[in-house]
C-alpha positions as CSV (number, residue, x, y, z in Angstrom):
1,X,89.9,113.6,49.0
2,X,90.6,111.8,52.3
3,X,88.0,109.0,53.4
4,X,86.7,109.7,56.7
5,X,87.8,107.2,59.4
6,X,84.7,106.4,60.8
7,X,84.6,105.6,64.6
8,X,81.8,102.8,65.8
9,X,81.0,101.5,69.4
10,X,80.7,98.1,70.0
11,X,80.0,96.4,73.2
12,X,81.6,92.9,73.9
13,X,80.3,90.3,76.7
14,X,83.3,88.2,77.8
15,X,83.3,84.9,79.7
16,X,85.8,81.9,80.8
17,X,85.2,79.0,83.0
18,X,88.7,77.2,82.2
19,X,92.2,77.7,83.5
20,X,92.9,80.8,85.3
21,X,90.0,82.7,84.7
22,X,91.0,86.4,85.8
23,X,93.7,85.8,83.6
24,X,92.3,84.9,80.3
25,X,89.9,87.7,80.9
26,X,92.8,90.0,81.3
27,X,94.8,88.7,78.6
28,X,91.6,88.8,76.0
29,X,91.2,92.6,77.2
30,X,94.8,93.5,76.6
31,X,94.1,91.8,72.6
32,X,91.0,93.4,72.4
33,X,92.8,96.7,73.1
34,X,96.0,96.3,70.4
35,X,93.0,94.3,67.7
36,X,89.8,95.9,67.8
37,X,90.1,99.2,69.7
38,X,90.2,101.8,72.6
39,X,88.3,99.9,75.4
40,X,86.4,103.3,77.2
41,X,84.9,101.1,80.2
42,X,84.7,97.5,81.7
43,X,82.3,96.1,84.1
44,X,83.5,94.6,87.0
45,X,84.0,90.5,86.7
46,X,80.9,88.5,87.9
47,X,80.8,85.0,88.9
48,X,78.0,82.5,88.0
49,X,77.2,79.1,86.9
50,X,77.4,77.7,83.6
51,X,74.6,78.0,81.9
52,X,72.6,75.5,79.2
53,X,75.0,73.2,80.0
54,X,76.1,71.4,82.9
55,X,79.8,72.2,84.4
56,X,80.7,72.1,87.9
57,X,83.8,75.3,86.9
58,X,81.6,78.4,87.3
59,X,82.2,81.2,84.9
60,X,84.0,84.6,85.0
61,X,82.2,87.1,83.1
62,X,82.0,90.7,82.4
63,X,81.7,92.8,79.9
64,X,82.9,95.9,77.9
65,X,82.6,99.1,75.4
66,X,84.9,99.5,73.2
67,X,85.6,102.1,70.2
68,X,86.5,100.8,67.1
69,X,87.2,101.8,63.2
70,X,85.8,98.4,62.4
71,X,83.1,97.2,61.0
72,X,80.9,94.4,62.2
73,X,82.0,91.5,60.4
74,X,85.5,92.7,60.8
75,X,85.2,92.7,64.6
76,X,83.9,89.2,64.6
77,X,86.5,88.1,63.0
78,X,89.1,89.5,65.3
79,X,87.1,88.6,68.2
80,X,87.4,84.8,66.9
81,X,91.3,85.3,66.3
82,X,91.6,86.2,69.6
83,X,89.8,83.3,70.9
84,X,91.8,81.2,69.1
85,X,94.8,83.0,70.0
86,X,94.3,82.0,73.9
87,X,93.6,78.6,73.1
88,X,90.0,78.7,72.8
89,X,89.1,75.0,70.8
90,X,85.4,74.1,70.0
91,X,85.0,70.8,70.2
92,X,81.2,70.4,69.7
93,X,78.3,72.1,68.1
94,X,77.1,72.6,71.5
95,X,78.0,74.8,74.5
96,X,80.6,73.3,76.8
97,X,83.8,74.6,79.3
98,X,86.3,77.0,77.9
99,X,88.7,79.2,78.1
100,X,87.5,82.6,76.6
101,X,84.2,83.5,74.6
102,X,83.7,86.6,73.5
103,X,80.5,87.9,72.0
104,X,79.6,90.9,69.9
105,X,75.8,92.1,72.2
106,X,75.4,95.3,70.5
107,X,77.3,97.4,67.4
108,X,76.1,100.9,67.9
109,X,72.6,100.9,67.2
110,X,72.9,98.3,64.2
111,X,70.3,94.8,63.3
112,X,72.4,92.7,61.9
113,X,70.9,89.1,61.5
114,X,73.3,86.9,59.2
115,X,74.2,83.3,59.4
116,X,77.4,84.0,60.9
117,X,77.0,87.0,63.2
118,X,73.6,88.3,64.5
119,X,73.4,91.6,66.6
120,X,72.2,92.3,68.8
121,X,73.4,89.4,69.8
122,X,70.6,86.8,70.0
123,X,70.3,85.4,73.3
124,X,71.8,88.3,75.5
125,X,68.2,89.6,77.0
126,X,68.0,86.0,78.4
127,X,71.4,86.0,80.4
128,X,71.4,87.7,83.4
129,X,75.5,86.8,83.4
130,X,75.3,89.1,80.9
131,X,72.5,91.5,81.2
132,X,74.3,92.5,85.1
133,X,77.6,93.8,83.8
134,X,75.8,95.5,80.9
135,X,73.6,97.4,83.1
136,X,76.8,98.7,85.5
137,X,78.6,100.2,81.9
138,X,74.8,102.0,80.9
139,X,71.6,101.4,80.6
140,X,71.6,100.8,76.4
141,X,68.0,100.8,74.8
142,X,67.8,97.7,72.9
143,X,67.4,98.8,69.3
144,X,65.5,95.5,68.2
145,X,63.1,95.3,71.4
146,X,63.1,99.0,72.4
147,X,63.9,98.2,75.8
148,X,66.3,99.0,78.3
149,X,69.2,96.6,79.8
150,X,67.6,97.3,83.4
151,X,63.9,96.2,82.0
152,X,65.1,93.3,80.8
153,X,67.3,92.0,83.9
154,X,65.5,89.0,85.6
């Protein structure tokens, strides 16, 4: 008996404030693509400052759907590969410049809260450099909160 290949949707926020920014953006979405899955829509990039840290580089953001035979943990993992892949280095504990991040805001309706990987993703409803390019690929219900992207945009 064949094991269904099960199909998930996983939305990715990605950000760089390093280098040439357009480009690591492109270059994670091409990986994303041949590593996690068929990327069905992107928002357009959005520029803002750094946030909870000072940096005077301001970041590129946007973010993405993306289907995927995955699961969770899985795409965390290839997610980090692919950070580290483009040169992505964490130097402290705490937020700082770099090249590529890429974050894991929703996995189809799942609450996952682990040491390692918590989604929704924890701090997305705060960031409107997220919150923005969410709202222009849907306006998602937040399975933890109940609410939607647009109610939560400040």
């Amino acid at each position: 008996m064949e094991q269904e290949i099960v199909s998930h949707s996983v939305v990715i926020a990605l950000g760089s404030n390093k280098g040439d920014k357009a480009e690591n953006l492109n270059a994670a979405l091409q990986l994303i693509k041949s590593r996690v899955g068929e990327v069905v829509k992107v928002s357009q990039v959005y520029k803002n400052p750094a946030q909870g840290f000072e940096s005077e580089n301001e970041f590129f953001n946007a973010c993405l759907i993306c289907k995927t035979h995955l699961d969770p943990l899985q795409t965390l993992i290839e997610l980090q590969a692919i950070e580290k892949q483009l040169g992505r280095i964490k130097t402290k504990l705490t937020y700082e410049d770099r090249l590529i991040d890429l974050d894991i805001i929703f996995f189809d309706e799942s609450i996952i809260k682990e040491d390692n990987l918590q989604i929704p993703h924890s701090l997305y409803h705060e960031r409107n450099f997220v919150l923005i390019p969410l709202l222009e690929l849907f306006d998602f219900k937040d399975p933890k909160t109940f609410l939607n992207i647009s109610q939560l945009i400040r």
